[in-house]
N, CA, C and O atoms as a GROMACS GRO file, in nm:
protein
  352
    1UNK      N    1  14.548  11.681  10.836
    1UNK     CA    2  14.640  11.619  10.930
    1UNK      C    3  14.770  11.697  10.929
    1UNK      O    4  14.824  11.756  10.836
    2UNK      N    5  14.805  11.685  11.044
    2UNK     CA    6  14.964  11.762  11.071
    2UNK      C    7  15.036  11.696  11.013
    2UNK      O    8  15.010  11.576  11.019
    3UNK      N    9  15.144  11.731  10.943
    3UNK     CA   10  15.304  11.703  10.893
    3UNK      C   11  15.408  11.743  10.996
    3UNK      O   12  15.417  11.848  11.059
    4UNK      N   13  15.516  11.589  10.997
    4UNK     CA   14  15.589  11.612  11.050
    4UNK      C   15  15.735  11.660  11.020
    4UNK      O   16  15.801  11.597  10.937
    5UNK      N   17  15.784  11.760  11.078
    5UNK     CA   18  15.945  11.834  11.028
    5UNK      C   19  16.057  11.733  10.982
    5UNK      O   20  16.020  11.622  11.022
    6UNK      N   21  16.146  11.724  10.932
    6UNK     CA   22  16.237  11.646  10.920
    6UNK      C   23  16.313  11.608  10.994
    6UNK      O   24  16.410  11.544  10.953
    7UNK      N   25  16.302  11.622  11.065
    7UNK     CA   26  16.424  11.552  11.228
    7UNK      C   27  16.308  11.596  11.328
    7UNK      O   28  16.353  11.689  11.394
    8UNK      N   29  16.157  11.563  11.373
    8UNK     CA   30  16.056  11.594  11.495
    8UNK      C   31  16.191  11.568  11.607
    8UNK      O   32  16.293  11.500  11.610
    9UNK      N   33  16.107  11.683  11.708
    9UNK     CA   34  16.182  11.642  11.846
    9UNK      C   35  16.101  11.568  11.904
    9UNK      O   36  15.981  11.595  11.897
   10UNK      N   37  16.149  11.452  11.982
   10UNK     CA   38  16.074  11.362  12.057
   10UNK      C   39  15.950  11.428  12.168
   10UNK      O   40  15.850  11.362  12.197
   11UNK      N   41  15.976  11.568  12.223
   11UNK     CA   42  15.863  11.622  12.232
   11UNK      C   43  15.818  11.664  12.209
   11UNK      O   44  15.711  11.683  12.267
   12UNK      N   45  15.849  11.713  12.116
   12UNK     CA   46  15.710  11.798  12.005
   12UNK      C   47  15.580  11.658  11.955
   12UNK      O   48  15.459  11.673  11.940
   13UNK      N   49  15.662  11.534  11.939
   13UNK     CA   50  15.619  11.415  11.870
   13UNK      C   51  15.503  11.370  12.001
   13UNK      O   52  15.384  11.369  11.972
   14UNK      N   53  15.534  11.344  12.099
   14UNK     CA   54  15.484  11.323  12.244
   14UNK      C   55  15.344  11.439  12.229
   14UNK      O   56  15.228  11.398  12.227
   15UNK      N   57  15.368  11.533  12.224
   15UNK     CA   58  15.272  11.672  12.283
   15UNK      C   59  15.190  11.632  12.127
   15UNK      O   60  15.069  11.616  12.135
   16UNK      N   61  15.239  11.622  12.025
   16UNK     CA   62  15.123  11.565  11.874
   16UNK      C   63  15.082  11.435  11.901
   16UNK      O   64  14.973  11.404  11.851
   17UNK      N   65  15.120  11.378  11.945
   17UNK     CA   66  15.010  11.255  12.000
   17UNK      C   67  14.906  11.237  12.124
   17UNK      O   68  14.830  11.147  12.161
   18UNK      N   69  14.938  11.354  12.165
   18UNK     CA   70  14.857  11.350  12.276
   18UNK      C   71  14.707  11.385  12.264
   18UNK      O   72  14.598  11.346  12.306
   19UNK      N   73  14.776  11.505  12.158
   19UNK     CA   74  14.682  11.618  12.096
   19UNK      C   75  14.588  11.520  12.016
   19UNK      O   76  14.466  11.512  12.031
   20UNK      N   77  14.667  11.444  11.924
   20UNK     CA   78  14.568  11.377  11.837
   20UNK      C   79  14.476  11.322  11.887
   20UNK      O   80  14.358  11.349  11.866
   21UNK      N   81  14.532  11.207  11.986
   21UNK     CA   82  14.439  11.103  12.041
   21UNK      C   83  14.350  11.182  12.148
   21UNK      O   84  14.264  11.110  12.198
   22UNK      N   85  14.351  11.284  12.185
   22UNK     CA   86  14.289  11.393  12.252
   22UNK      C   87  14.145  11.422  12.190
   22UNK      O   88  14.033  11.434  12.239
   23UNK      N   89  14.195  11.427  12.065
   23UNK     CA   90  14.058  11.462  11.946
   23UNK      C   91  13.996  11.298  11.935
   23UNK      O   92  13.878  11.264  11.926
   24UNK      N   93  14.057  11.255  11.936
   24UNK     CA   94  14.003  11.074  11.914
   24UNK      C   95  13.917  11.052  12.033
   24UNK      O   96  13.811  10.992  12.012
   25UNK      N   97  13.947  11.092  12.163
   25UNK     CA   98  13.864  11.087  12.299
   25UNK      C   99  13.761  11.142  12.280
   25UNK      O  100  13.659  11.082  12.315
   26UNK      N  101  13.750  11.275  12.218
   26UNK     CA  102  13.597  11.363  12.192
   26UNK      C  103  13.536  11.262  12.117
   26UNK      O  104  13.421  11.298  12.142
   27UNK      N  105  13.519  11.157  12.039
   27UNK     CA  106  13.450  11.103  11.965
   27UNK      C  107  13.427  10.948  12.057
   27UNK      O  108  13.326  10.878  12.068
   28UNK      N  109  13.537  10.935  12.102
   28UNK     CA  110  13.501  10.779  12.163
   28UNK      C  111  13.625  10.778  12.275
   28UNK      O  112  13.744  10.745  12.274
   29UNK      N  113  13.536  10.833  12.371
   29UNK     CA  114  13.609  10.808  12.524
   29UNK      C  115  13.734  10.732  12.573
   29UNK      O  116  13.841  10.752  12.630
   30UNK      N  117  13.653  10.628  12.515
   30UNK     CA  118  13.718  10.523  12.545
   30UNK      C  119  13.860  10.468  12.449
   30UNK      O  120  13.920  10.360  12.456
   31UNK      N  121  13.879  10.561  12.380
   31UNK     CA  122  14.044  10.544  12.287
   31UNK      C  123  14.168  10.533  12.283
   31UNK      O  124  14.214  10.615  12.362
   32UNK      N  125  14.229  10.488  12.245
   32UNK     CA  126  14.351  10.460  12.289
   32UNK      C  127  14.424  10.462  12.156
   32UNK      O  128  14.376  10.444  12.044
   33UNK      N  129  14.594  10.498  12.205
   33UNK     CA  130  14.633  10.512  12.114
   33UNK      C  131  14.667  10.384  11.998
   33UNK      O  132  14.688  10.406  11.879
   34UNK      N  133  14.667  10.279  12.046
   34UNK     CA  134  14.638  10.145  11.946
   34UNK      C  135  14.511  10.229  11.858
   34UNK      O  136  14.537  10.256  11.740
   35UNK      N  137  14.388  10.267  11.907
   35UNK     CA  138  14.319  10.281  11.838
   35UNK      C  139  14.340  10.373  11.692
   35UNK      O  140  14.306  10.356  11.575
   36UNK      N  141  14.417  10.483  11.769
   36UNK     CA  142  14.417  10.590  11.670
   36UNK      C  143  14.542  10.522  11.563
   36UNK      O  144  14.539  10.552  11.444
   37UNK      N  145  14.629  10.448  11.606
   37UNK     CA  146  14.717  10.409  11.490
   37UNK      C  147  14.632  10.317  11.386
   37UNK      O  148  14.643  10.313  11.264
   38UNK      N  149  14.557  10.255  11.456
   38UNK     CA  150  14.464  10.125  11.370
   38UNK      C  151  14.396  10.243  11.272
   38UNK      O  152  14.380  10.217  11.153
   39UNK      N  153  14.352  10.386  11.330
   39UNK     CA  154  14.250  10.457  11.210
   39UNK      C  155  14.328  10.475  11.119
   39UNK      O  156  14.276  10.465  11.008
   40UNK      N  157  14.474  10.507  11.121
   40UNK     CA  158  14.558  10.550  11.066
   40UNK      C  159  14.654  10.516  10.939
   40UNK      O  160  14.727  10.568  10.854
   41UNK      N  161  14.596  10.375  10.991
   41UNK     CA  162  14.645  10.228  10.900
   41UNK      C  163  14.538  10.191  10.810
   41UNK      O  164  14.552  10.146  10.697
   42UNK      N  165  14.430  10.215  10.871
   42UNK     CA  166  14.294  10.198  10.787
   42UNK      C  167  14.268  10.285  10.652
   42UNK      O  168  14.237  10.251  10.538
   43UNK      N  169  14.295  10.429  10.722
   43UNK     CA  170  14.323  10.542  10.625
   43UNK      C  171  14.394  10.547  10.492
   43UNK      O  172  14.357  10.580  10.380
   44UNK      N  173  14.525  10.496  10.547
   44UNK     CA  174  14.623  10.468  10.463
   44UNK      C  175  14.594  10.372  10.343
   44UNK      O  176  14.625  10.414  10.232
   45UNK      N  177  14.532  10.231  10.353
   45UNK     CA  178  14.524  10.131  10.360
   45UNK      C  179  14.350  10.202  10.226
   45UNK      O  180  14.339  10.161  10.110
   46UNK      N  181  14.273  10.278  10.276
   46UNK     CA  182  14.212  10.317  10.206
   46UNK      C  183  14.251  10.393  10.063
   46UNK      O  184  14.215  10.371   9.947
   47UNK      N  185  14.339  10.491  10.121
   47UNK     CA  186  14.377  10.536  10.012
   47UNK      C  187  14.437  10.493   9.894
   47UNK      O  188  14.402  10.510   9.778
   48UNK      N  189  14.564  10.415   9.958
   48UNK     CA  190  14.619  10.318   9.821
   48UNK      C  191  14.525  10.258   9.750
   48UNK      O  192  14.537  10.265   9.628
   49UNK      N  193  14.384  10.168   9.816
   49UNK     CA  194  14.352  10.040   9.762
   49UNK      C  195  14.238  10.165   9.645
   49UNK      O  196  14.174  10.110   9.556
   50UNK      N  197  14.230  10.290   9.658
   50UNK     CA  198  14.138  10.346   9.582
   50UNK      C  199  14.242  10.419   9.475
   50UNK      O  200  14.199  10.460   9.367
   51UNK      N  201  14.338  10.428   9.500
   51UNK     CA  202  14.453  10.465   9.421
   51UNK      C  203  14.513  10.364   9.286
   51UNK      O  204  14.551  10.395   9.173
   52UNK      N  205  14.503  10.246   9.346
   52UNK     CA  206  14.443  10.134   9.276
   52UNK      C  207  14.325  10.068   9.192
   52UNK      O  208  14.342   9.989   9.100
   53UNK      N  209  14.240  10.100   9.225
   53UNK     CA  210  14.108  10.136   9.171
   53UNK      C  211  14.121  10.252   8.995
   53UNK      O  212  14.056  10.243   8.890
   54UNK      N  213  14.205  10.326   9.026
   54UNK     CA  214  14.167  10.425   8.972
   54UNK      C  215  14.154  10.405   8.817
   54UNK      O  216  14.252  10.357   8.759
   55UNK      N  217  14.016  10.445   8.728
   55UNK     CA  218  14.024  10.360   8.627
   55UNK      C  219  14.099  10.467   8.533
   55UNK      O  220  14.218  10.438   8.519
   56UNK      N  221  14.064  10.567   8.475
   56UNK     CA  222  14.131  10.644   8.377
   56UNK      C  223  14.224  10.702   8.384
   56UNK      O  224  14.258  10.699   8.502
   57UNK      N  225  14.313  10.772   8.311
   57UNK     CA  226  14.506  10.805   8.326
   57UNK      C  227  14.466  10.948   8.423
   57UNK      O  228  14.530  10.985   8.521
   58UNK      N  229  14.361  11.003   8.374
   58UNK     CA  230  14.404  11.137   8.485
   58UNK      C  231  14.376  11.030   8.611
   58UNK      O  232  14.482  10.985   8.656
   59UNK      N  233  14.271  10.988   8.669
   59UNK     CA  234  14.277  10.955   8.781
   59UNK      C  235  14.355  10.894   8.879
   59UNK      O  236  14.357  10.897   9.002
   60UNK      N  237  14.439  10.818   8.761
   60UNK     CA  238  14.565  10.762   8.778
   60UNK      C  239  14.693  10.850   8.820
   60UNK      O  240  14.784  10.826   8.900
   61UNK      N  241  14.669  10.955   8.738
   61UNK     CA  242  14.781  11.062   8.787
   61UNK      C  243  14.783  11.046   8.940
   61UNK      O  244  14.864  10.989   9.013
   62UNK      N  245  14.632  11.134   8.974
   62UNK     CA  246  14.607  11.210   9.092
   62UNK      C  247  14.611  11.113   9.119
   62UNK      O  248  14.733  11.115   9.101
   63UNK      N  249  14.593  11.011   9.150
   63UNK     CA  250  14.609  10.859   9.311
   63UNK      C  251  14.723  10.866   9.307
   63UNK      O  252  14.752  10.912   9.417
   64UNK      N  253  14.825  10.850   9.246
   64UNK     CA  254  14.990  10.795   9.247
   64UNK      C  255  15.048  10.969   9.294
   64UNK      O  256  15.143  10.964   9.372
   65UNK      N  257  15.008  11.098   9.262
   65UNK     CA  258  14.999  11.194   9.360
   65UNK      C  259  14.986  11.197   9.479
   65UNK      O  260  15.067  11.226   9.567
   66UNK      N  261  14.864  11.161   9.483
   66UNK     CA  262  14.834  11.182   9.640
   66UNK      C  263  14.882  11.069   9.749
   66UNK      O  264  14.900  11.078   9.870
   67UNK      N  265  14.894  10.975   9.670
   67UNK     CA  266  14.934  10.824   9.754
   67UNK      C  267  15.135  10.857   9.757
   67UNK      O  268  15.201  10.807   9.848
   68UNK      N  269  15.182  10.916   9.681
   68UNK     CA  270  15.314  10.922   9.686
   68UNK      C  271  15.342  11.033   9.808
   68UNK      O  272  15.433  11.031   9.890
   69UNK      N  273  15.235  11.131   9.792
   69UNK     CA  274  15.232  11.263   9.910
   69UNK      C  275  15.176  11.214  10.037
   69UNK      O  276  15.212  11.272  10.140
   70UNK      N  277  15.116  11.145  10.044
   70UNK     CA  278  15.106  11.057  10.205
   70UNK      C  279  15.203  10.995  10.244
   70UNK      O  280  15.251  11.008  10.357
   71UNK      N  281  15.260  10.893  10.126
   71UNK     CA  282  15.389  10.794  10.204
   71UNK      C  283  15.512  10.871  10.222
   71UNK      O  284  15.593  10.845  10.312
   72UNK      N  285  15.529  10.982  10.125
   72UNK     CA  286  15.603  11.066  10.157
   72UNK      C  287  15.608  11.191  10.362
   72UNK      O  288  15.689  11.266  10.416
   73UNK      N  289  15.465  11.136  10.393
   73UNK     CA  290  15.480  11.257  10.546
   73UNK      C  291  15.472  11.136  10.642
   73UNK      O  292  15.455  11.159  10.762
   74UNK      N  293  15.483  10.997  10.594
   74UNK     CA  294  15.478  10.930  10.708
   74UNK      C  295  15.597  10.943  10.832
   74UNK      O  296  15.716  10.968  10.811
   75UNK      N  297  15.543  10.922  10.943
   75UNK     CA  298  15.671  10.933  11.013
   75UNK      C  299  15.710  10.766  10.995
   75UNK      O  300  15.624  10.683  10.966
   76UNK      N  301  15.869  10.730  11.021
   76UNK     CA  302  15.974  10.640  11.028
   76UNK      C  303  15.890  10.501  11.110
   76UNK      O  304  15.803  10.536  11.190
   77UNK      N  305  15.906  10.390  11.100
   77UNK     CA  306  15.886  10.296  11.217
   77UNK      C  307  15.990  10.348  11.362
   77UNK      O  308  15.926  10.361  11.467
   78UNK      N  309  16.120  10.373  11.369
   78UNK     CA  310  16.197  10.412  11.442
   78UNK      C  311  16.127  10.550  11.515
   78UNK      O  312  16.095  10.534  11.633
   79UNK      N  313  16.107  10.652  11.470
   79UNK     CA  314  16.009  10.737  11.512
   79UNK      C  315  15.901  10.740  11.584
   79UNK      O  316  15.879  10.803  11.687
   80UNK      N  317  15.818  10.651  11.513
   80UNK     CA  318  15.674  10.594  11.613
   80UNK      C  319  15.710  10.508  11.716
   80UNK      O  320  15.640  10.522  11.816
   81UNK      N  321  15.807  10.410  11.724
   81UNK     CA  322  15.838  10.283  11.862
   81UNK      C  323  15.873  10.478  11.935
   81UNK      O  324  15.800  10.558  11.995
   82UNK      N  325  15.971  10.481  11.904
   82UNK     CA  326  16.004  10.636  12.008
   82UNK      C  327  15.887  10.672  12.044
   82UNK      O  328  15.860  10.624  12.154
   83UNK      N  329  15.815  10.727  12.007
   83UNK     CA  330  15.722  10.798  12.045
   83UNK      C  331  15.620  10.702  12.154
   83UNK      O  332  15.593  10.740  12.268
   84UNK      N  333  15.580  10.590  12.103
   84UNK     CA  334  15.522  10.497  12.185
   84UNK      C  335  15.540  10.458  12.312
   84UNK      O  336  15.454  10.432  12.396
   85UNK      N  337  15.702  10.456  12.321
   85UNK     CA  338  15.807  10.472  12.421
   85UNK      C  339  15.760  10.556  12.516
   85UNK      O  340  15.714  10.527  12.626
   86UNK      N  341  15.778  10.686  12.453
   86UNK     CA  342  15.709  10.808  12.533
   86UNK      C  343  15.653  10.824  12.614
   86UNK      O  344  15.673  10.869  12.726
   87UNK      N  345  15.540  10.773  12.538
   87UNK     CA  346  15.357  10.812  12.570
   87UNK      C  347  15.312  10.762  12.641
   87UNK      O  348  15.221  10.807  12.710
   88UNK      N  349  15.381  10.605  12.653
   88UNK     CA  350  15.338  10.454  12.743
   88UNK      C  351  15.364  10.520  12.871
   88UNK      O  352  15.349  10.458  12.977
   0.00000   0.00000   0.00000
């Protein structure tokens, strides 16, 4: 998945969502961007709850790694309404 810059320009943000949910259409036509945020949330939502899971200390490391390096590239709530804004 793409990472976003530290200050995205609202169209660069616009033209990456388009793109994304673009790739989301090749799989199911019928998509929308509700949809692709719902995968997105799901994703997320996966990762922690297995990050959680994790039974031994290394594994523990690497989840609280990788789960800190996801919440770390999320874009802003303020960011996404923008963008939504956009796209609508």
């Amino acid at each position: 998945m793409k990472t976003l810059p530290d200050n995205p320009h609202l169209d660069h943000l616009r033209q990456q969502a388009k793109e994304l949910l673009a790739g989301l259409r090749d799989v199911d036509p019928a998509a929308t961007l509700a949809d692709a945020a719902t995968g997105l949330g799901n994703y997320i939502y996966e990762q922690v709850e297995a990050a959680l899971a994790a039974g031994t200390t290394e594994e523990q490391r690497y989840a609280d790694r990788s789960v800190r390096h996801l919440l770390a590239h999320l874009p802003t709530r303020t960011t996404l309404e923008r963008l939504l804004d956009a796209v609508a």
